[in-house]
N, C-alpha and C positions, 0 to 999 in steps of 0.2 A: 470401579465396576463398569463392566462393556455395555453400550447400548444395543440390544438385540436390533437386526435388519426387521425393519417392517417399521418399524420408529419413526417418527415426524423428527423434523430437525426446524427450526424456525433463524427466518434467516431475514434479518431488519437490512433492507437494502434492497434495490431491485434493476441495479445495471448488469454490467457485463461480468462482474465479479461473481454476483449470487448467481447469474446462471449457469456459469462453468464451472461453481459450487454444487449446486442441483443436480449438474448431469453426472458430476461424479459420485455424488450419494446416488443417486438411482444407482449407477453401475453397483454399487454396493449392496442395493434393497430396501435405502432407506429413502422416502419420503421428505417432501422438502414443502415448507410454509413460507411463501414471501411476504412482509410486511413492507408498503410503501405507500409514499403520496402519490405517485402516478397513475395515474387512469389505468394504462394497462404497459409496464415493465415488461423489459428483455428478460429478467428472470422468470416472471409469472406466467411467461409461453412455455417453460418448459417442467415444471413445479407443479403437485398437486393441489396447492392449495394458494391462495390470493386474499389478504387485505390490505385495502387501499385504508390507510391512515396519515395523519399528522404527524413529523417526527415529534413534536413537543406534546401529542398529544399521551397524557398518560393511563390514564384509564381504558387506553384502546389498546396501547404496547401490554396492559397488566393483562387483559382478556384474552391478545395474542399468544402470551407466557400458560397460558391454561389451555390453550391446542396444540402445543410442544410439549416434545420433551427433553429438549435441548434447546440452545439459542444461539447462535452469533452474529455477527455483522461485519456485512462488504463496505461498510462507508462509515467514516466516523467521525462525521460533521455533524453531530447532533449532541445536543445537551445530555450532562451526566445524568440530571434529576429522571427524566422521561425513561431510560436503560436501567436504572436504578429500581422504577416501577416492575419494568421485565423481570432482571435479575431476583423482584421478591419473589416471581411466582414459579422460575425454571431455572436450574443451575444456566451464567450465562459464560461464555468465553469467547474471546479470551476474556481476563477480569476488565471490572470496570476501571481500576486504577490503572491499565494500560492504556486507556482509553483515554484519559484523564491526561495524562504526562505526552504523549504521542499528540493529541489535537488543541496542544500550547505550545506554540515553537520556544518560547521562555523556558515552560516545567522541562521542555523535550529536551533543550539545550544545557540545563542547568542537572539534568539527572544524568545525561552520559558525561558528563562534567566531572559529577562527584565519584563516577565509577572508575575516575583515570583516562576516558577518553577525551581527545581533541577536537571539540565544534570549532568553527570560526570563530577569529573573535569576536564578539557580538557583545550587545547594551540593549539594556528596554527602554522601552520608549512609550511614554505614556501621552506628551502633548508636544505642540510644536517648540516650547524652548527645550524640550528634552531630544529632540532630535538634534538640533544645532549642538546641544553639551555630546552625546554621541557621536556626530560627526566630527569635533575637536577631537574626541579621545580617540576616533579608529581610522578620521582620515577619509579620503576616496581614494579609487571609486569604492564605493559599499551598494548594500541593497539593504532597501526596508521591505520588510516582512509582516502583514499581518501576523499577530500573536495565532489567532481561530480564521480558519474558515478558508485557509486556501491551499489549493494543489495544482497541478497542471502547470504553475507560471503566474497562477492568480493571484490578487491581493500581493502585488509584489513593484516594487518600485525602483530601477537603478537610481544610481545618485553620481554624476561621472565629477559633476563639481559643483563647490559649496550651493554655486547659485542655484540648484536645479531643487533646493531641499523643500521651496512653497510649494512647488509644483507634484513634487514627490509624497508630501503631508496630506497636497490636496484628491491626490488618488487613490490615500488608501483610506481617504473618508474619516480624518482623527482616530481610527480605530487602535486599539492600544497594539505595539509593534515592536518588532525586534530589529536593528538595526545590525546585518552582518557585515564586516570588513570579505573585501575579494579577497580570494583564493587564486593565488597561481595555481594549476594543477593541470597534470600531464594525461590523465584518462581520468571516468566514473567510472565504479562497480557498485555492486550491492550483493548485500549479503542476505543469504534466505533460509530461514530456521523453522522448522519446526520443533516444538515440544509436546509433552503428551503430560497427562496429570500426574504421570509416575513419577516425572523425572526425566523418560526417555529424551533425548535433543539427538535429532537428524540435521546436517546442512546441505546441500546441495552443492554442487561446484558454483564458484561465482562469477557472472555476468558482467565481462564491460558493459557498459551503455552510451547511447551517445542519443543527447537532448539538443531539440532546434526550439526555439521559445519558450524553453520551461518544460515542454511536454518530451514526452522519450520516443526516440525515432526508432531505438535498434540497438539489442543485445544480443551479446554472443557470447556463450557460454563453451569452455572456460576461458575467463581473462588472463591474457599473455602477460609474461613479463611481471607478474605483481605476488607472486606465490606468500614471500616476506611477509608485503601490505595485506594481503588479502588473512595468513594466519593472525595479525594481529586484529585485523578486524572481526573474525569471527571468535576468538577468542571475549573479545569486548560485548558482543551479538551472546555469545552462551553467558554471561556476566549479567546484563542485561534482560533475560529472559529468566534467569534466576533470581534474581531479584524479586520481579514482576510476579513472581510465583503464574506464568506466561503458561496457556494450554496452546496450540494453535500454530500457523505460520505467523512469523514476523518479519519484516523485513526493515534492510538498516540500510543506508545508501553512504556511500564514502566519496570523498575525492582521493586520486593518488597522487601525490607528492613529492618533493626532493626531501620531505622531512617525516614520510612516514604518510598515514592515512589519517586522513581531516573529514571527521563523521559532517553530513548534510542532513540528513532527516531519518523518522524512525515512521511505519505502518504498522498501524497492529494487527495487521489480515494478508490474506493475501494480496501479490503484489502484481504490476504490469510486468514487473522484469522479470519474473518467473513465468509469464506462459507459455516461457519457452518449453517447460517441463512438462504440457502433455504428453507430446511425441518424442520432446527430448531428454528423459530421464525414466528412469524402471519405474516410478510413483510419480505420479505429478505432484506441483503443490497444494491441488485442490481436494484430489485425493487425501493428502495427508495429513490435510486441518480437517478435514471429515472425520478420518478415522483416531486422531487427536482429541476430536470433543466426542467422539464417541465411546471412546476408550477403549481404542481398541490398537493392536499394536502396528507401529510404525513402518513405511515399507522403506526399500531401498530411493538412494537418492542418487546413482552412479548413472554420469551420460549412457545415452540407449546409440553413440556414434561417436567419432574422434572430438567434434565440435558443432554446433549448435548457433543458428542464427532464427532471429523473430525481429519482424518489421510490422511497425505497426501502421494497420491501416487508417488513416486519417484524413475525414472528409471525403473528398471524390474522389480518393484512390481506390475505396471501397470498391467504385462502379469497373472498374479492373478486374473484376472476378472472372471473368471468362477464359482472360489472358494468364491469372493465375491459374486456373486450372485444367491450365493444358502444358504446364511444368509438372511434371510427374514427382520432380521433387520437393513439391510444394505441399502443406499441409494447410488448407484454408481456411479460417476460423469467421465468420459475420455473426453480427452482436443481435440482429434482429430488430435496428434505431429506425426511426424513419427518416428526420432531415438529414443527410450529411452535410453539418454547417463547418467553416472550418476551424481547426483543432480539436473536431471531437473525432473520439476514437468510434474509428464505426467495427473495425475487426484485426486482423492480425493473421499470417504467415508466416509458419515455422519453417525450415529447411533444418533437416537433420544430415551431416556429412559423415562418409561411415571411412 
């Protein structure tokens, strides 16, 4: 059943995600409810409505669910129980069991596992003699992973040799950990789905990317050379998403390889490496997780040019704007942050090449 335009959407999260969410529900007619802990969010400047709450707090997420009529989330570092509250009071999407397997690199790694797909090798890791027994069985160099709570490069630890593993234990704070073996790999892409409650699965063309500390510097959409990797990856992504019984975008991140594509991580929302798809695709992706939880039907996903690049702004490149937009072929996005400290994302620049 469609949600009529005029409808509130509630939307748990309040950076740059929910409010390139926002702007594309308004283009729609729909209304948009931010829920967050911060005083005053980038999405809640451009949104009809604002509450500042606790993510753990639940009786504030269940009050929220009773001024929507819909719900989703741009960030999904927050506890099942709290969303769980939401979800009694307003259909939520995507499901919470995406939520659940996506914000445990463990569940995350062990579900595309069982689907046939290839994570790194990887072992859990609960305490320091459980890293040394991980480290015998996959070697260096590896990386420890927080299990919750990290993106960007965070909660993350190389490991180049055995000696470095105290030091490596001691940053990710004992926290319970996944322990991945390196990956040789020749490019990143990622793969970008939306589904709709029917059934419907949209992809988009997929995105190389290229990461400097973890964070993503620049996608270009379509990725060269990988046609092979890329169908088998999206093949894994609709697998994936069916499962899940998935409303929404999702996105799957790959390495490419001399052995095929080696899955890196899963988002249950929209992603960085799709904002290429404002200006550079007939629907955006924000658009399309709108019209996903709204139920209403999906649009096209074909580049809107031959190729597609998005460079993200980060820290004082932001203060560049000027220079950006006296490139005519520039499409300039600011997230509306105040400090620009570094590696945070402050905005983003498309170029669409025809």
């Amino acid at each position: 059943m469609s949600l009529a335009p005029g409808s509130t959407i509630g939307i748990v999260g309040g950076g740059q995600l929910g409010r390139m969410l926002a702007m594309a529900a308004a283009r729609l007619g729909y209304k948009c409810h931010i829920y967050a802990p911060d005083e005053l969010p980038p999405a809640a400047e451009v949104a009809a409505g604002f509450t500042r709450g606790a993510w753990e707090d639940e009786a504030a997420l269940a009050d929220f669910g009773r001024e929507v009529d819909v719900a989703t989330y741009e960030f999904e570092n927050i506890a099942a129980a709290p969303l769980a509250a939401l979800a009694a009071q307003v259909p939520l999407h995507p499901p919470a069991e995406a939520l659940a397997v996506a914000q445990d690199r463990l569940n995350e790694k062990s579900f595309v596992a069982a689907l046939g797909g290839s994570p790194a090798p990887f072992r859990p890791v609960n305490d320091r003699t459980g890293l040394d027994e991980a480290l015998a069985a996959l070697g260096v160099p590896a990386v420890l992973k927080t299990r919750r709570f990290g993106y960007d490069g965070k909660g993350q630890a190389r490991i180049m040799r055995p000696s470095e593993a105290e030091e490596a234990w001691a940053s990710v704070r004992g926290a319970p950990s996944v322990l991945e073996a390196f990956i040789a790999f020749d490019s990143e892409f990622s793969i970008l789905l939306c589904r709709g409650s029917d059934g419907e699965t949209v992809i988009w063309p997929a995105p190389s990317n290229e990461h400097e500390g973890g964070v993503l510097r620049r996608s270009r959409a379509p990725a060269e050379g990988l046609d092979a990797q890329v169908a088998e990856a999206e093949a894994l992504a609709r697998e994936a998403a069916e499962a899940l019984d998935y409303v929404g975008v999702l996105a799957l991140e790959f390495f490419a390889t001399s052995e095929g594509p080696v899955f890196n991580e899963m988002a249950p929302r929209v992603h960085n490496s799709g904002h290429w798809t404002v200006e550079g695709a007939v629907t955006s992706q924000f658009e399309n997780h709108v019209r996903a939880i709204c139920g209403l039907p999906l649009g096209a996903t074909a580049l809107t040019g031959a190729w597609v690049e998005m460079d993200n702004l980060i820290g004082g490149a932001a203060d560049g704007w000027a220079a950006i937009l006296a490139d005519p072929a520039a499409h300039l996005h600011l997230y509306g942050k105040g400090e620009a400290r570094p590696g945070r994302k402050m905005g983003h620049v498309t170029r669409v090449f025809r």
